[in-house]
Backbone as ProteinMPNN parsed JSONL, in Angstrom:
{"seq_chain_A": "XXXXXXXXXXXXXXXXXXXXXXXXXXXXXXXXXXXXXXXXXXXXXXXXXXXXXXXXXXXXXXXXXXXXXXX", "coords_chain_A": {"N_chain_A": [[29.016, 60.01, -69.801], [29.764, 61.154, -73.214], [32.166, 61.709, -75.188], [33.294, 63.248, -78.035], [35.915, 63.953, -80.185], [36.989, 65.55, -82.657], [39.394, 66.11, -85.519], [39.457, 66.78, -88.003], [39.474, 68.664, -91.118], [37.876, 67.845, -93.24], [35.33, 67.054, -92.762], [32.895, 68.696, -92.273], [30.582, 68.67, -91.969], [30.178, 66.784, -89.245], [30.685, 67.334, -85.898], [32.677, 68.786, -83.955], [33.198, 69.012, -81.607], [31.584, 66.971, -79.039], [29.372, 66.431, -76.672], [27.85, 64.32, -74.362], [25.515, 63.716, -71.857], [27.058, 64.278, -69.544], [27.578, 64.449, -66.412], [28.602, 65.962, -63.158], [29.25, 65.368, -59.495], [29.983, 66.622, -56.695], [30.613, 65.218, -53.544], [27.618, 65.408, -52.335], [26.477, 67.582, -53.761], [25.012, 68.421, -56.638], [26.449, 69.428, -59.445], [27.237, 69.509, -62.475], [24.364, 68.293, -64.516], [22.839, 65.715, -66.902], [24.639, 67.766, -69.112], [24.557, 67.982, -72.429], [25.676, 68.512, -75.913], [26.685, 69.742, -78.703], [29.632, 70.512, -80.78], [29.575, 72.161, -83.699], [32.065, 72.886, -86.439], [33.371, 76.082, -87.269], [31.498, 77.136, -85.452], [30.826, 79.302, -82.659], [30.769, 79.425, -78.843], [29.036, 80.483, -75.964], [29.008, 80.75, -72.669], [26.553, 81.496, -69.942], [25.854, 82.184, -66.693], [24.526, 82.261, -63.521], [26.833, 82.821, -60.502], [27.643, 79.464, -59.012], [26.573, 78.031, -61.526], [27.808, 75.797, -62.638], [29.993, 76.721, -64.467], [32.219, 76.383, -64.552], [33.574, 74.32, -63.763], [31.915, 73.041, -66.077], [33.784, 74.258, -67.801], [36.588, 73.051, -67.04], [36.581, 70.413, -66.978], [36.062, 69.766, -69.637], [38.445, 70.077, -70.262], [39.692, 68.855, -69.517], [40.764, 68.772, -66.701], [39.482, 67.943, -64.626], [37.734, 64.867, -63.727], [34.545, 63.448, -65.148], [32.178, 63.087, -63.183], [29.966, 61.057, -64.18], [30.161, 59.258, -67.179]], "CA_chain_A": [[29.282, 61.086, -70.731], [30.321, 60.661, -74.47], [32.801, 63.351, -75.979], [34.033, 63.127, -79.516], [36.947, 65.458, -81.108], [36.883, 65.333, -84.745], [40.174, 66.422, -85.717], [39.722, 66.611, -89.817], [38.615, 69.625, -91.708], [36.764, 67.391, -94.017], [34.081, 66.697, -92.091], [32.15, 70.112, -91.681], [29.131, 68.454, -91.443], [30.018, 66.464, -88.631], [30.887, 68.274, -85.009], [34.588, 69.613, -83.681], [33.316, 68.207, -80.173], [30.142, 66.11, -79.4], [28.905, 65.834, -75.346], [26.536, 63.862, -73.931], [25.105, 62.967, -70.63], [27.948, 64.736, -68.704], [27.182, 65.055, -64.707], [29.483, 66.227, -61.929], [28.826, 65.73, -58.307], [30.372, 66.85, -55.212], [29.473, 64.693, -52.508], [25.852, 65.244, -52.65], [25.831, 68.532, -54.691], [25.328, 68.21, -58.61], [27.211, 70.682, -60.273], [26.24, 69.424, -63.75], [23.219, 66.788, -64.513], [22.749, 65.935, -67.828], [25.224, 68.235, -70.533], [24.657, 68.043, -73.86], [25.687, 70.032, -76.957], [27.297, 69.542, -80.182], [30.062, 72.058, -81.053], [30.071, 72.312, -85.06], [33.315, 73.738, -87.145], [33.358, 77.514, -87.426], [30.437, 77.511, -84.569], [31.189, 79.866, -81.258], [29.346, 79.5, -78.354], [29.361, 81.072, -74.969], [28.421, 80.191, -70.899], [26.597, 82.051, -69.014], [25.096, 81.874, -65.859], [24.671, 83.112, -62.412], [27.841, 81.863, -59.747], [27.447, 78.468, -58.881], [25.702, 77.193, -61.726], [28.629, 74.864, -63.584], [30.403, 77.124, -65.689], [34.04, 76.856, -64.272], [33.09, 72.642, -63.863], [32.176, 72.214, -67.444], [35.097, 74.315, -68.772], [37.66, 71.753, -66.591], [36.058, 68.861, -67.389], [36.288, 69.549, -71.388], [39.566, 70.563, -70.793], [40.381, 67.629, -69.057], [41.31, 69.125, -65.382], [38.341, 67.538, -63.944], [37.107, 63.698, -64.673], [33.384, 63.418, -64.766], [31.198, 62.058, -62.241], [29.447, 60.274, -64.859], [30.985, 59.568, -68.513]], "C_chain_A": [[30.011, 60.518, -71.929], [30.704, 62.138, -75.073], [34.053, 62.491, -76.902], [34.767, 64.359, -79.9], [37.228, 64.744, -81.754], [37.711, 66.428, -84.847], [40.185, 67.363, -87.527], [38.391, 67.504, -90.565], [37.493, 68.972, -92.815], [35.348, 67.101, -93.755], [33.502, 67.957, -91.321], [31.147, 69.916, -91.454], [28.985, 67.234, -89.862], [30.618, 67.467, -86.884], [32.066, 67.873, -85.007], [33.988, 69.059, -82.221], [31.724, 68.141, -79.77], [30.013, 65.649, -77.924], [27.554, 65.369, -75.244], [26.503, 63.065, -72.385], [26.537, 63.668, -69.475], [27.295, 65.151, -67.523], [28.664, 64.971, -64.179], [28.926, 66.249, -60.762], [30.232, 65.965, -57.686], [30.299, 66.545, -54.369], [28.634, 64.258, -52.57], [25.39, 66.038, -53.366], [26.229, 67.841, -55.829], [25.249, 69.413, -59.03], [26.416, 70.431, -61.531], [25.147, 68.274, -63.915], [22.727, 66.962, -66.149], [22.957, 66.69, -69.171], [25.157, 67.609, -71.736], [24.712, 68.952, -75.01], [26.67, 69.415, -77.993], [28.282, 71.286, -80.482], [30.755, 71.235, -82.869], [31.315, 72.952, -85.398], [32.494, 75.177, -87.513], [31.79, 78.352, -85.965], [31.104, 78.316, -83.088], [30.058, 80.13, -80.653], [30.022, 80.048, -76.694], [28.604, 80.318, -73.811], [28.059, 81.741, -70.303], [25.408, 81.83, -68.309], [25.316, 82.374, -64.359], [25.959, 82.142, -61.449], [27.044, 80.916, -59.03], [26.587, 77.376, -60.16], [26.375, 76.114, -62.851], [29.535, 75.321, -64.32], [31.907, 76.551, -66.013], [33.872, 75.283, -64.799], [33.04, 72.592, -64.994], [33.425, 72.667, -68.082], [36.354, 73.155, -68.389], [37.352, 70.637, -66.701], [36.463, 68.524, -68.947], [37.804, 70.277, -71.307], [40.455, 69.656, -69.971], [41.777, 67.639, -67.378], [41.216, 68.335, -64.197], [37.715, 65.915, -64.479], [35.242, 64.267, -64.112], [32.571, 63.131, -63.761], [30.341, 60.774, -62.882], [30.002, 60.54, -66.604], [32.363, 58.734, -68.61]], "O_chain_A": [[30.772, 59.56, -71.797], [30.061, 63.158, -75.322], [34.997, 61.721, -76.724], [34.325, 65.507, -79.924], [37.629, 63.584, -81.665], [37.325, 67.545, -84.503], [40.853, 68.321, -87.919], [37.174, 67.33, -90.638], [36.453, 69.544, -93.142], [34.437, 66.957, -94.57], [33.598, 68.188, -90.116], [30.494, 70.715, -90.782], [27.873, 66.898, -89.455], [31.012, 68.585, -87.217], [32.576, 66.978, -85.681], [34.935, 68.465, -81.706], [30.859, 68.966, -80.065], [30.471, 64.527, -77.708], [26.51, 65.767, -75.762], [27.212, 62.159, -71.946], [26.635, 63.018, -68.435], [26.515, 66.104, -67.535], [29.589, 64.251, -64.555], [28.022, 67.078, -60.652], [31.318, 65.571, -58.113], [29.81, 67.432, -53.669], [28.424, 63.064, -52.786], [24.263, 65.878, -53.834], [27.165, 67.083, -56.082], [24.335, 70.237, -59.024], [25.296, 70.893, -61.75], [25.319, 67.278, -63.213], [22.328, 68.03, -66.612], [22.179, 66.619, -70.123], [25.837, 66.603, -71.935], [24.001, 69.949, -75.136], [27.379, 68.457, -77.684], [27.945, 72.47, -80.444], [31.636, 70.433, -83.178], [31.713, 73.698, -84.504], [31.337, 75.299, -87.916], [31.383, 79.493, -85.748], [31.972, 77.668, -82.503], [28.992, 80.612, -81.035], [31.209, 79.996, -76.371], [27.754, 79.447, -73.998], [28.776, 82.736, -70.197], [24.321, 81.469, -68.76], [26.396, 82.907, -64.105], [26.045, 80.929, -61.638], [25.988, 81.235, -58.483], [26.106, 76.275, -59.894], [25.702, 75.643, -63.768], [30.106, 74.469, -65.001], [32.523, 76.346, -67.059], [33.996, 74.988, -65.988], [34.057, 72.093, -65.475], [34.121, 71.911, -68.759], [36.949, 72.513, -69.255], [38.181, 69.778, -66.4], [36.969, 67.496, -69.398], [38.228, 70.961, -72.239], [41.673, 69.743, -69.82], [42.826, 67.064, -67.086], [41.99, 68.05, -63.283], [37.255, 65.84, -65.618], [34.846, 65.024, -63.225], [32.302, 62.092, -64.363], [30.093, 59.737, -62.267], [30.191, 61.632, -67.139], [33.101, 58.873, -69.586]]}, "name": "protein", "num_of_chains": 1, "seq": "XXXXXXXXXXXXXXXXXXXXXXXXXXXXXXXXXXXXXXXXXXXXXXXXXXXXXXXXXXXXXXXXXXXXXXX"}
């Protein structure tokens, strides 16, 4: 996994946080396999999905609760 935070309002054309390749396992389950997403300045974005399908996992991971499995 590759995650960038871009601190500096000058750069609106580049992203405010930049994932890639993010997996989580469990054992043998995989929570996440392959995250990717670009979060631009002034961009809001939402999760959703039925229980079990990563949501809680990616928020603690990008919030640094959780290390990756891969990344």
């Amino acid at each position: 996994m590759t995650m960038t935070i871009t601190q500096s309002q000058d750069l609106m054309s580049s992203p405010v946080l930049n994932v890639r390749g993010l997996r989580k396992t469990y054992g043998g389950v995989v929570t996440l396999k392959g995250v990717d997403f670009d979060l631009m300045p002034g961009e809001i974005h939402g999760l959703c999905g039925e229980n079990g399908a990563g949501k809680s996992t990616l928020v603690k991971i990008l919030g640094g609760l959780v290390a990756p499995t891969e990344g």
